[in-house]
Residue frames as qw, qx, qy, qz and C-alpha x, y, z in Angstrom:
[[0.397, -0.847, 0.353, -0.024, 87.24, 230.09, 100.97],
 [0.655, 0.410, -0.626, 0.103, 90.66, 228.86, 99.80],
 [0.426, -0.809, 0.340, -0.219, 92.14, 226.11, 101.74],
 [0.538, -0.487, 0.566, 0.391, 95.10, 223.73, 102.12],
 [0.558, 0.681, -0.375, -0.291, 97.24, 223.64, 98.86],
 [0.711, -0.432, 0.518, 0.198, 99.48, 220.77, 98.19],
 [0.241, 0.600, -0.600, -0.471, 101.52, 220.13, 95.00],
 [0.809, 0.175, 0.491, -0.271, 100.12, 218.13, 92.43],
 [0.812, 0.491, 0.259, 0.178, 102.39, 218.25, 89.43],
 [0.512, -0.193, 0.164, 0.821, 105.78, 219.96, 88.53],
 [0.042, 0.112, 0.234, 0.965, 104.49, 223.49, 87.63],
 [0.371, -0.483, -0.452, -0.652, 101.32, 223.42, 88.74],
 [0.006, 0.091, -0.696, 0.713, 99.49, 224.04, 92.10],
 [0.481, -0.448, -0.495, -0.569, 95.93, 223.38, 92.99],
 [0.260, -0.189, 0.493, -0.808, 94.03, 224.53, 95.95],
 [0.127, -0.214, -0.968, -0.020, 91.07, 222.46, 97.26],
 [0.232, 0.683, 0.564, -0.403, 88.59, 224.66, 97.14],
 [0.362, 0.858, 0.326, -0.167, 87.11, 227.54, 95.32],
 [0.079, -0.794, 0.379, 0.469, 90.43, 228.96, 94.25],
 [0.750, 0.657, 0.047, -0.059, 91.30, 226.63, 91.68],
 [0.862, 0.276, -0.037, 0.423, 94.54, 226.51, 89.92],
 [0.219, -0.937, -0.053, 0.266, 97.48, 229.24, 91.52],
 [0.339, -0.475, 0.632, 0.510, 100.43, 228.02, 89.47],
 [0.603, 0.590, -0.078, -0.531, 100.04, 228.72, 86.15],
 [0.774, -0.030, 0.512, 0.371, 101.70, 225.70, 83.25],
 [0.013, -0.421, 0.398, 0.815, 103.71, 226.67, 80.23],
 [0.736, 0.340, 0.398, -0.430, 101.84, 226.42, 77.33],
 [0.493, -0.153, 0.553, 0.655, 104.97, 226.45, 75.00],
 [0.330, 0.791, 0.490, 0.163, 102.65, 229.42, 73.23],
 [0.317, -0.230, -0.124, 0.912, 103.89, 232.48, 72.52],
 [0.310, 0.759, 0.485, -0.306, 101.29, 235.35, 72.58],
 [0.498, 0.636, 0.278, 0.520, 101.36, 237.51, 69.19],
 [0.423, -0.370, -0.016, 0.827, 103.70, 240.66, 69.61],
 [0.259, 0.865, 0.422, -0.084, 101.79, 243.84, 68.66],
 [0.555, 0.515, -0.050, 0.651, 105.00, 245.91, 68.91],
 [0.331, -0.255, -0.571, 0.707, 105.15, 249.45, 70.95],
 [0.055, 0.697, 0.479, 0.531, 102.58, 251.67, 71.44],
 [0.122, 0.256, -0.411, 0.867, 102.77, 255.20, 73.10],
 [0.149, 0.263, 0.666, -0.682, 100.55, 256.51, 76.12],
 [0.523, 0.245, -0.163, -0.800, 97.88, 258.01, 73.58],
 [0.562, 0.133, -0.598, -0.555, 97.36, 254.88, 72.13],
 [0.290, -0.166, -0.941, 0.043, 97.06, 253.03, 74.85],
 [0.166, 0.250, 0.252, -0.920, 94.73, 255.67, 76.50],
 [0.488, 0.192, -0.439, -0.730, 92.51, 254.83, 73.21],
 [0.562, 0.068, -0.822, -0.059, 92.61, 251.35, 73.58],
 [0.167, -0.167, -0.832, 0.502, 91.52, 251.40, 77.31],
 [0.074, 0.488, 0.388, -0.778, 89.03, 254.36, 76.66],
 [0.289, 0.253, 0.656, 0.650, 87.63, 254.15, 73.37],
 [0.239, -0.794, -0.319, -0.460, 83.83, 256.06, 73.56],
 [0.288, -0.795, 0.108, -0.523, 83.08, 258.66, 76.08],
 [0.511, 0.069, -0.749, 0.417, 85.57, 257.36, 79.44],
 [0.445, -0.089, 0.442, -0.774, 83.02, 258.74, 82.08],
 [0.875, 0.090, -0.008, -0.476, 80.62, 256.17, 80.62],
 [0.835, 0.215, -0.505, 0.021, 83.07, 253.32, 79.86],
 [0.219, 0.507, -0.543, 0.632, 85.54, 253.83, 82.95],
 [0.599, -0.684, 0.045, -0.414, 83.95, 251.87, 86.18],
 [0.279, 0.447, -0.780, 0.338, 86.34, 250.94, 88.46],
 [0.766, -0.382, -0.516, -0.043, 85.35, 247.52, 90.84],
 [0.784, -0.577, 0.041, 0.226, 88.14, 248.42, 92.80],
 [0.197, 0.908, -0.025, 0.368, 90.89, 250.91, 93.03],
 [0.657, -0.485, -0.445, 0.368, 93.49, 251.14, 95.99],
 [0.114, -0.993, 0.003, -0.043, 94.47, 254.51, 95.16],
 [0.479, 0.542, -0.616, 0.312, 98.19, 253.80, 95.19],
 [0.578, -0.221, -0.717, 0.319, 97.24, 252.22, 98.73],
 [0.120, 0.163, -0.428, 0.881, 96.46, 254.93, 100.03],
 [0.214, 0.115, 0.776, -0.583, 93.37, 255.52, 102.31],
 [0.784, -0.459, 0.038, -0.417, 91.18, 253.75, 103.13],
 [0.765, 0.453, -0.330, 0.319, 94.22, 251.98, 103.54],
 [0.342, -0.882, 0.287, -0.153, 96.52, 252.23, 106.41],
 [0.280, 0.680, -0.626, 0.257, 99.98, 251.49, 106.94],
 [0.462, -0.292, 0.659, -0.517, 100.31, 248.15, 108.48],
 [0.288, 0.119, 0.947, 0.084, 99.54, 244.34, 108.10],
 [0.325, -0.057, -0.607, -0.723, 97.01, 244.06, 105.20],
 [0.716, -0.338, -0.510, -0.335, 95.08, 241.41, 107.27],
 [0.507, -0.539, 0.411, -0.532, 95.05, 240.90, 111.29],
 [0.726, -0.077, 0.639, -0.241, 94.41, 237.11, 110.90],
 [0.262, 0.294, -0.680, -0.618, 95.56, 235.06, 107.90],
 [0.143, -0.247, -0.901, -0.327, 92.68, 233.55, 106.20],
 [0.041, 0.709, 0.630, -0.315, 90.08, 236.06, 107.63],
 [0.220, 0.851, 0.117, 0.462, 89.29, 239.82, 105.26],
 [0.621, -0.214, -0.238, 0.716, 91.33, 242.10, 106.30],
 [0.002, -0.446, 0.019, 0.895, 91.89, 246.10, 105.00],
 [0.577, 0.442, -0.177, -0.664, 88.46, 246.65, 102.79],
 [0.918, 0.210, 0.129, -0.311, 88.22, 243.02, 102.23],
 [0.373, 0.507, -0.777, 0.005, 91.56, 241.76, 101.41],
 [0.792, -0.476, 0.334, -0.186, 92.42, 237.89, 102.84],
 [0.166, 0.794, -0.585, 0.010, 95.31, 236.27, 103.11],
 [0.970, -0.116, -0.088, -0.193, 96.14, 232.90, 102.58],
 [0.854, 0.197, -0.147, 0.459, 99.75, 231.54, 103.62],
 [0.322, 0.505, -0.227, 0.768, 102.81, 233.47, 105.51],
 [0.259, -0.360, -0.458, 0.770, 102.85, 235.46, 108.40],
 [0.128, 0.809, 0.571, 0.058, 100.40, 238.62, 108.69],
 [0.434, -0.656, 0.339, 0.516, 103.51, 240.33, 108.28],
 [0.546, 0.118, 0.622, 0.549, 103.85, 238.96, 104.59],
 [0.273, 0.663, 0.364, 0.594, 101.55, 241.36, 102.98],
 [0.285, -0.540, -0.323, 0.723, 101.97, 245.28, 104.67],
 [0.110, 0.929, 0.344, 0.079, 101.06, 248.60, 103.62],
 [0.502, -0.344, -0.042, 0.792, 103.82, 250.87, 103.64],
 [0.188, 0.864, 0.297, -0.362, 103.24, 254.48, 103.80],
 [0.294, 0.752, -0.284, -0.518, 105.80, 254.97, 100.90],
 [0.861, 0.494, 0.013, -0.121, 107.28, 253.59, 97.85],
 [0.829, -0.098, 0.277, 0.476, 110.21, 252.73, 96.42],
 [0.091, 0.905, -0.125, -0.396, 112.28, 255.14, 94.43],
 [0.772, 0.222, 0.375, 0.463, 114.12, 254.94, 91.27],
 [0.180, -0.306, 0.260, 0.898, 116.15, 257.10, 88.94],
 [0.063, -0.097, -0.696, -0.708, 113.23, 256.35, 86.13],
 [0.579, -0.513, -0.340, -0.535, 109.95, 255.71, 87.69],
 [0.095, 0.002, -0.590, 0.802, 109.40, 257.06, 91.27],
 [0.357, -0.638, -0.558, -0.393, 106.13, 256.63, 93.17],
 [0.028, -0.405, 0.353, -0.843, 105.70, 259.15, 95.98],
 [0.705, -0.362, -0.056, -0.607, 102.86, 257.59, 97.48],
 [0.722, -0.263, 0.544, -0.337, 101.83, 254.14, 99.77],
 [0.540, 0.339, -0.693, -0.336, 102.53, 250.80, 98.21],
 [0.915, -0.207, 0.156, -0.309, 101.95, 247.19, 99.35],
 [0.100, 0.702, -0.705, -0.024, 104.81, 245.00, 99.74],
 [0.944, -0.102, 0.042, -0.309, 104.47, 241.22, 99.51],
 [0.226, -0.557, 0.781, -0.171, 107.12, 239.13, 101.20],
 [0.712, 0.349, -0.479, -0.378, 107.90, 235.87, 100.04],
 [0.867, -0.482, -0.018, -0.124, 107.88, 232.39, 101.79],
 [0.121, -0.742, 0.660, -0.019, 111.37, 231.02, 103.49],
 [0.563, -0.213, 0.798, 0.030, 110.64, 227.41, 103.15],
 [0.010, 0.120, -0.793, -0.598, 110.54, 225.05, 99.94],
 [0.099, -0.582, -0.745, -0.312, 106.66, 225.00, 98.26],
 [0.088, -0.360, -0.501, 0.782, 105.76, 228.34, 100.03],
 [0.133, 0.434, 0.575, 0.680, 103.18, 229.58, 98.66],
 [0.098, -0.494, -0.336, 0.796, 101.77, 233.24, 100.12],
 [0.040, 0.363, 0.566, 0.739, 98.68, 234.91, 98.67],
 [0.150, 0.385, 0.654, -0.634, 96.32, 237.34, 99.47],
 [0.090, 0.340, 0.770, 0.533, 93.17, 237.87, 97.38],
 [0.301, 0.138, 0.539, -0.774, 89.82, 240.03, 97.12],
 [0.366, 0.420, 0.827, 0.070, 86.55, 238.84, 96.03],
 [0.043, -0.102, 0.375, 0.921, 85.38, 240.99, 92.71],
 [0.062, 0.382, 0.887, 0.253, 82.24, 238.96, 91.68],
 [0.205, 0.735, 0.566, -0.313, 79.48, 241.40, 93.21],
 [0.045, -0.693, 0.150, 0.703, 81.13, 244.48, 91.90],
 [0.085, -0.144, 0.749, 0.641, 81.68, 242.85, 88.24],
 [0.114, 0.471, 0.872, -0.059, 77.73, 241.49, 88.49],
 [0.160, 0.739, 0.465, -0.460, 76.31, 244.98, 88.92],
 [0.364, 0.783, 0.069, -0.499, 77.60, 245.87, 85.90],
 [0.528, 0.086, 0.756, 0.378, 78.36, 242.94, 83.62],
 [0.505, 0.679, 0.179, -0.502, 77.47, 243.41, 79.91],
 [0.878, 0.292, 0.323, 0.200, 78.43, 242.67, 76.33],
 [0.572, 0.641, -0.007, 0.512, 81.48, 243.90, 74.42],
 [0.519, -0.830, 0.156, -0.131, 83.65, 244.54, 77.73],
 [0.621, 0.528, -0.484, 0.318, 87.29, 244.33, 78.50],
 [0.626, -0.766, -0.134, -0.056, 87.77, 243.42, 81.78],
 [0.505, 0.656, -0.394, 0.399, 91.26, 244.95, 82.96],
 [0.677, -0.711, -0.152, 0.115, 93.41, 244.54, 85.52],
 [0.414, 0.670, -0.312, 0.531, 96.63, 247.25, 85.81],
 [0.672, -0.615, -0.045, 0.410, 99.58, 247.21, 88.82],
 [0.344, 0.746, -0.467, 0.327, 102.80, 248.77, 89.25],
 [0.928, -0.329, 0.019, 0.173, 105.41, 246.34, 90.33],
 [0.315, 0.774, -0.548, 0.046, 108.79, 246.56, 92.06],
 [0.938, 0.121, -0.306, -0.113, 110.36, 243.62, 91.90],
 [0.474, -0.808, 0.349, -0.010, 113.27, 244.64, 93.79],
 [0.021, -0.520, 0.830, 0.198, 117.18, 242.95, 93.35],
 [0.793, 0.161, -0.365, -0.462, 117.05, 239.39, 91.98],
 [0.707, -0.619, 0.220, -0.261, 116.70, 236.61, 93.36],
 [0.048, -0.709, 0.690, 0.136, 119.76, 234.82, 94.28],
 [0.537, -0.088, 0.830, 0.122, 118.80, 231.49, 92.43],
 [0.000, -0.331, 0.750, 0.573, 119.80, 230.75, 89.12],
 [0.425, -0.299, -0.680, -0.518, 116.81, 227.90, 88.97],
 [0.407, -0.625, -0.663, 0.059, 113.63, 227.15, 90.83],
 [0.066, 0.070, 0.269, -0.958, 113.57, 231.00, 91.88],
 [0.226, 0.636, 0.557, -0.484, 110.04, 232.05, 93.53],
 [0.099, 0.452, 0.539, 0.704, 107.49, 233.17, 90.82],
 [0.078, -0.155, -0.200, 0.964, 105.55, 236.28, 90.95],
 [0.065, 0.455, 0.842, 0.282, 102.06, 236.26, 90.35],
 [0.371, 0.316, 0.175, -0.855, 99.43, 239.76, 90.04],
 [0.046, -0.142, -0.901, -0.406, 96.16, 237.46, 88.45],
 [0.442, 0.016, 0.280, -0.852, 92.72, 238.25, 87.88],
 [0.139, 0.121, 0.979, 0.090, 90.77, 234.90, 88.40],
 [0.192, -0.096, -0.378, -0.901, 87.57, 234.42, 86.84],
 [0.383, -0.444, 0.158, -0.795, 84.08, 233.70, 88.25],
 [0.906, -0.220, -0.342, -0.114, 84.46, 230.06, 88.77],
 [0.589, -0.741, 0.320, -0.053, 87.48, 231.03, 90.97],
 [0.892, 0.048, 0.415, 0.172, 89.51, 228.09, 89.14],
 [0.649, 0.550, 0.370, 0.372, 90.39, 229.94, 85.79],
 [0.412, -0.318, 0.128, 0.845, 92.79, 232.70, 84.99],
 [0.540, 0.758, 0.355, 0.085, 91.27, 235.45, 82.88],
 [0.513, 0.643, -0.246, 0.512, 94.73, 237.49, 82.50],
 [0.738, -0.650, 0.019, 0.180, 97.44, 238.27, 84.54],
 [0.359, 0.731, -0.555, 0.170, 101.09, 238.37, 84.54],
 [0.899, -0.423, 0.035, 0.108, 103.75, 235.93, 86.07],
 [0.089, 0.793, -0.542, 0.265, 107.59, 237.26, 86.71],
 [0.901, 0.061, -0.391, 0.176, 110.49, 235.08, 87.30],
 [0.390, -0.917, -0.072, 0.052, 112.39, 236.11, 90.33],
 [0.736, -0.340, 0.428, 0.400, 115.72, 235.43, 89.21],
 [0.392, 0.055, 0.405, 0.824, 115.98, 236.71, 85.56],
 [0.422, 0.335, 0.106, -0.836, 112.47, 239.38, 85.66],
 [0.181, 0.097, 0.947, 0.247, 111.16, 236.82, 83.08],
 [0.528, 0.123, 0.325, -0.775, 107.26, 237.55, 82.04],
 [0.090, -0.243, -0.801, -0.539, 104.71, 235.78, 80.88],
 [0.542, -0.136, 0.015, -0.829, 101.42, 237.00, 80.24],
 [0.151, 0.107, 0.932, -0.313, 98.35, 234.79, 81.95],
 [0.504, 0.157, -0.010, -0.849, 94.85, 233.14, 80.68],
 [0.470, 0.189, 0.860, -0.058, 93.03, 229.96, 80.47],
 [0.588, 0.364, -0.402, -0.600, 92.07, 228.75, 77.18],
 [0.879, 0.117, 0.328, -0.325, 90.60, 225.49, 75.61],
 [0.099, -0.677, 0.544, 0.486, 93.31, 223.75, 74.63],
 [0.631, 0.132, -0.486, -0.590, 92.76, 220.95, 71.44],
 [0.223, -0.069, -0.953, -0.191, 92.34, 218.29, 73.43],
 [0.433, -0.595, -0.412, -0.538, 88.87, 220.13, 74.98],
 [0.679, -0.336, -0.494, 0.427, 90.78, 220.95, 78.41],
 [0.059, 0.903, -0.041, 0.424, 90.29, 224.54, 79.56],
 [0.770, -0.234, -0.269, 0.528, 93.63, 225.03, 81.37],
 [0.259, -0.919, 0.112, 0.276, 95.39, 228.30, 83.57],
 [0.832, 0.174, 0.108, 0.515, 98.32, 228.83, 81.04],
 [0.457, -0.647, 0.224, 0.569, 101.39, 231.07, 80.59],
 [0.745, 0.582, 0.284, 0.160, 102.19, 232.30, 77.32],
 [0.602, -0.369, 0.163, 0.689, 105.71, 233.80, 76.36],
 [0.344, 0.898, 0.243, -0.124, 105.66, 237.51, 75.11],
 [0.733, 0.258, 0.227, 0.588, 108.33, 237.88, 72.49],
 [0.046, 0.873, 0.002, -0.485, 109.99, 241.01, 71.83],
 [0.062, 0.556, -0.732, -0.389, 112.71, 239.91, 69.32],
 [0.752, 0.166, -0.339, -0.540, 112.54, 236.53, 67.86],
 [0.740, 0.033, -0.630, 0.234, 114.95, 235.21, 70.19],
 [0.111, 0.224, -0.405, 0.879, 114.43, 237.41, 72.85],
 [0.263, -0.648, -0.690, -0.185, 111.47, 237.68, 75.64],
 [0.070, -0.812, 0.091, -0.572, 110.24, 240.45, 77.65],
 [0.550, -0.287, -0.656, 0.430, 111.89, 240.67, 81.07],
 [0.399, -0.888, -0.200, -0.114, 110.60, 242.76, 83.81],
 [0.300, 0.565, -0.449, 0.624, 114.26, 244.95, 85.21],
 [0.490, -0.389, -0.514, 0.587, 115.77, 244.44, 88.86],
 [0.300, -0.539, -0.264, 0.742, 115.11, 247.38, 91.32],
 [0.066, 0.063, -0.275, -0.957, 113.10, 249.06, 89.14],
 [0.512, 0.308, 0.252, -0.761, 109.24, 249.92, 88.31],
 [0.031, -0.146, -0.874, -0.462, 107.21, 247.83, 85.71],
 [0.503, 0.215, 0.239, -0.803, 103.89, 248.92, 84.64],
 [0.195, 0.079, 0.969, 0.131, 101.45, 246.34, 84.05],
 [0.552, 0.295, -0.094, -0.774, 97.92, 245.87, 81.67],
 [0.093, 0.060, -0.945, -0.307, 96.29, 243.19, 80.95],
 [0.566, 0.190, 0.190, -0.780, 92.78, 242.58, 79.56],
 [0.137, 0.214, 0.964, 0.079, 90.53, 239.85, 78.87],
 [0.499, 0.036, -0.429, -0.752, 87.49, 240.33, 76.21],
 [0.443, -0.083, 0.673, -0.587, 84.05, 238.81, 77.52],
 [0.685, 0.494, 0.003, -0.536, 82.86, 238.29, 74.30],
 [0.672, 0.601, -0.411, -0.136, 85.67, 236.78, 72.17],
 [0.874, -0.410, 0.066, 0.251, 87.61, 235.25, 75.31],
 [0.622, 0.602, -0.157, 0.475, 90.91, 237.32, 73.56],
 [0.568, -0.747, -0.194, 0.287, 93.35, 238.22, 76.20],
 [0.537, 0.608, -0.196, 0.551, 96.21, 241.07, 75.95],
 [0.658, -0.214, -0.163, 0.704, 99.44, 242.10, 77.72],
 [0.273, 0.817, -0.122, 0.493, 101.11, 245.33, 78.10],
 [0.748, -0.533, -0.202, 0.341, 104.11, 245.91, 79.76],
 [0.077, -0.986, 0.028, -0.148, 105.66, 249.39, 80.85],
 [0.839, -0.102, -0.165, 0.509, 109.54, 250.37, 81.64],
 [0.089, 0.266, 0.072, 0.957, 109.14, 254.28, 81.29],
 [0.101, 0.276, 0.355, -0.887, 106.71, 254.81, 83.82],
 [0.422, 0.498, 0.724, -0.224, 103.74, 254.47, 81.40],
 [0.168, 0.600, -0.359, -0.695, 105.64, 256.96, 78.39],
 [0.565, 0.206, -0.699, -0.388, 105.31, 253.20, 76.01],
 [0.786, -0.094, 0.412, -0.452, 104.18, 249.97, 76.16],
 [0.081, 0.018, -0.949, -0.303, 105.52, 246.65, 74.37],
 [0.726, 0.000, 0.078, -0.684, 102.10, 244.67, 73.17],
 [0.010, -0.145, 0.986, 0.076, 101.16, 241.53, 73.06],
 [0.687, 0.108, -0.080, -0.714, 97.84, 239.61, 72.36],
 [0.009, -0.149, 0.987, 0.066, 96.22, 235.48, 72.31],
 [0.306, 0.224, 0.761, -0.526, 93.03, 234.12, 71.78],
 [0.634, 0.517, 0.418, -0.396, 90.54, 235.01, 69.23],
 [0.700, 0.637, -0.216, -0.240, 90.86, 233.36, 65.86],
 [0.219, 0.557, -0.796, -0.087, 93.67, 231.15, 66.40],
 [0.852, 0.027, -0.313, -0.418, 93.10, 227.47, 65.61],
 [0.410, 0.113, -0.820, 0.383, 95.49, 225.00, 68.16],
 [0.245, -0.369, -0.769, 0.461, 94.06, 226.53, 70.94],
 [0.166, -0.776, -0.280, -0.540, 90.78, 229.35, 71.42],
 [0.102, -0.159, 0.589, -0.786, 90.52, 231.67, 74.32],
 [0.126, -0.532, -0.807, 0.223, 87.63, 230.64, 76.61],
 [0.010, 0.327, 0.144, 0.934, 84.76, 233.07, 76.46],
 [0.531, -0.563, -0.541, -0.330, 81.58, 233.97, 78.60],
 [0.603, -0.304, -0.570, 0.468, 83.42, 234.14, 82.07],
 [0.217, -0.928, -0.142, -0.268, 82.99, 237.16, 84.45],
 [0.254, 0.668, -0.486, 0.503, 85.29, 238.51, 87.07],
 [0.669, -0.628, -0.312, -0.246, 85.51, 236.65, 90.10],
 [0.624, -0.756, -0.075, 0.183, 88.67, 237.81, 92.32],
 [0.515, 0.707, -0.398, 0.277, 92.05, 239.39, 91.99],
 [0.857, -0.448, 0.027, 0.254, 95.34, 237.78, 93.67],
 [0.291, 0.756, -0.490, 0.322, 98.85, 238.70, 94.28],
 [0.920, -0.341, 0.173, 0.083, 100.69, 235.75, 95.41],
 [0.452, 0.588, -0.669, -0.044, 104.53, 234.04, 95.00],
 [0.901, -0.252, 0.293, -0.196, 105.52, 230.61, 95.20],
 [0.237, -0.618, 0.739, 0.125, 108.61, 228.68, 95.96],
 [0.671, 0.445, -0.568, -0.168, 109.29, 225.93, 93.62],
 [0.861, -0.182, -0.357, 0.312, 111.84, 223.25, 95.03],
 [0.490, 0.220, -0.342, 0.771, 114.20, 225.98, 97.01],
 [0.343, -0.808, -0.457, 0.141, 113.36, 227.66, 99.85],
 [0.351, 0.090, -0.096, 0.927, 114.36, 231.43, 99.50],
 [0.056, -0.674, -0.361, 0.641, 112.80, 235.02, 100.60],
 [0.273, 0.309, 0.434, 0.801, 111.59, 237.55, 97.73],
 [0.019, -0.510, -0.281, 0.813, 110.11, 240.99, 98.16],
 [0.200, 0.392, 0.444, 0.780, 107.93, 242.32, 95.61],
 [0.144, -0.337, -0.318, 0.874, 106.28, 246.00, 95.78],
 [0.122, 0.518, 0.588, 0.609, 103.19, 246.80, 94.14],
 [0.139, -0.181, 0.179, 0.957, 101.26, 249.86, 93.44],
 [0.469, 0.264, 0.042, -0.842, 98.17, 251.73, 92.08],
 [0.119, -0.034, 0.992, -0.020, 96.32, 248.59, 91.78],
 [0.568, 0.376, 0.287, -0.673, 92.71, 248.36, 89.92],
 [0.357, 0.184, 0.912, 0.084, 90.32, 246.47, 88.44],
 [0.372, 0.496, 0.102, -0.778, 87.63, 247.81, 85.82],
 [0.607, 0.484, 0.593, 0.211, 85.49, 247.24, 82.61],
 [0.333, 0.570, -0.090, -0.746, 85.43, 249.42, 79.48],
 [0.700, 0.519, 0.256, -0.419, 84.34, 248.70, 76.40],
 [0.713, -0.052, 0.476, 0.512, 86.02, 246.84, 73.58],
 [0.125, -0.460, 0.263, 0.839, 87.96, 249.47, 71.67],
 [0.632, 0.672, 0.177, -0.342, 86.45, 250.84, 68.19],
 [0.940, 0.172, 0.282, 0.088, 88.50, 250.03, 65.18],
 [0.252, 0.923, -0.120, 0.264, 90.41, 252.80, 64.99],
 [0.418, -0.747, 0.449, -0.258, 92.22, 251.69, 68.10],
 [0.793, -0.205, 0.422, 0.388, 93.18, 248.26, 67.22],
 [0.610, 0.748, 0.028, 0.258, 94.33, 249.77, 64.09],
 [0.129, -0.878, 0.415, -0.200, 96.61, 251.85, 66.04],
 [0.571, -0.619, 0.538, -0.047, 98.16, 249.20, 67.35],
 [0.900, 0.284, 0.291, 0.154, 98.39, 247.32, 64.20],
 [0.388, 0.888, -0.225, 0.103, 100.55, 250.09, 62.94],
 [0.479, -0.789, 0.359, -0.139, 102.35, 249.94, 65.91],
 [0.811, -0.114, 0.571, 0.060, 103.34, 245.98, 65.00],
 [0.530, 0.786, -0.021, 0.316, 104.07, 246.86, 61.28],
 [0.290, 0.888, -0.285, 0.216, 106.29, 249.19, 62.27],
 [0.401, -0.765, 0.497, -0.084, 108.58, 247.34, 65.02],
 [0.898, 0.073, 0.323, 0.289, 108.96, 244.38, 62.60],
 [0.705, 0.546, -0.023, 0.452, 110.47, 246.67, 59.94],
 [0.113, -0.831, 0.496, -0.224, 112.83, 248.23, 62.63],
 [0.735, -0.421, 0.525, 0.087, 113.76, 244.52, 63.26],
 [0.902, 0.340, 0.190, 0.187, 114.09, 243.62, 59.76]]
């Protein structure tokens, strides 16, 4: 059970218990840019063999809808709430259910959505979490990707320039402590970086951040008042962790990738699934931030066949020689 947090280091947070690190540090890495790949290919890449057999989902909200209902996520913060949710920090107001979505001109969800409301004072730090671990147990195994996909609206930005609230959608792993992918979003410029603990050289597995290039001078940001489909997956085998991030509704994908075979730092391998969070936390400024998230799930499939990273090698090939 997570409980009090206090702030141990400029970018970093650590909870005294089971939770483990919630603020992620830069790692001044940047993960490897894959390039863009369309829906088909990522379809491949999530579904390689037969997707009735690879496809089990831990956990699913359905775009929030029911079992779901419309309304505070959790009666009591720091006790389960709807289907096991619990909420650490904020008012039981902070996280709601709302029986629709936002709307856009580009990517419109018609359904329920979950809206997390950000703290008002400086160090706020609002999170609600569920526990994954049995669901991943009953059907651990080798050569698994363990994924975790949102849709996030991030809503206007936020009106500070620095120390704006980060944005955090993270699937810790089964010591509770470690980060096995994720995303983190600046509220103020949509910033991303992709999330994952790795081992870094001086033999310190750490929760890190890794900047996902699109350009060489350019990173990905996540657009105001607008949709952003998220993907990110973490190999059980190789500890390798990858990105994808959506702006068309799920029509492309920018890639990104970190971890196996690269020699500063390795991903961490072996680890299982042990909860997923959506949290944000204030910095030094005390402001409000709204984010809105969406068809939310967790699942394994199988680590693509070789046809499928191919695909996405092409994919990289080809968006360098549209840069060159």
């Amino acid at each position: 059970m997570k409980i009090s947090l206090s702030l141990i280091s400029v970018g970093m947070i650590a909870a005294a218990a089971s939770a483990g690190a919630v603020e992620s540090i830069d790692s001044g890495l940047s993960a490897t840019y894959k390039g863009v790949i369309s829906a088909a290919q990522m379809d491949l890449i999530k579904n390689p063999t037969n997707k009735e057999a690879a496809y089990a989902v831990m956990y699913n909200t359905n775009n929030w809808g029911s079992p779901y209902v419309a309304g505070n996520m959790s009666t009591t913060v720091g006790a389960p709430g709807q289907q096991g949710w619990v909420q650490y920090g904020g008012a039981t107001s902070s996280f709601k259910v709302n029986a629709t979505s936002p709307v856009t001109a580009t990517n419109s969800h018609t359904g329920p959505s979950m809206t997390m409301k950000g703290g008002t004072t400086s160090t706020a730090f609002y999170d609600i979490y569920l526990d994954t671990s049995a669901a991943y147990a009953a059907q651990a195994g080798p050569g698994q990707l363990l994924w975790l996909e949102n849709d996030m609206y991030r809503g206007a930005n936020s009106t500070l320039a620095t120390a704006a609230p980060s944005i955090y959608a993270v699937a810790f792993d089964s010591t509770y402590a470690q980060c096995n992918s994720g995303f983190k979003f600046n509220s103020y410029t949509g910033a991303a970086s992709g999330l994952g603990s790795f081992l870094n050289s001086s033999g310190v597995i750490t929760f890190y951040g890794f900047t996902l290039p699109v350009t060489s001078t350019t990173n990905y940001a996540a657009a105001a008042s607008n949709w952003t489909k998220q993907a990110s997956s973490y190999n059980v085998d190789t500890g390798e962790v990858s990105w994808y991030l959506s702006a068309d509704n799920g029509v492309t994908y920018s890639a990104w990738s970190y971890g196996a075979g690269t020699s500063a730092a390795v991903a961490v391998a072996g680890r299982g699934a042990g909860e997923v969070d959506f949290y944000t936390a204030n910095s030094a400024t005390a402001v409000a931030q709204s984010t809105t998230w969406a068809n939310s799930a967790q699942y394994t499939t199988l680590v693509p066949a070789p046809g499928a990273v191919a695909l996405i090698g092409l994919a990289g090939i080809a968006a360098r020689r549209r840069r060159a």
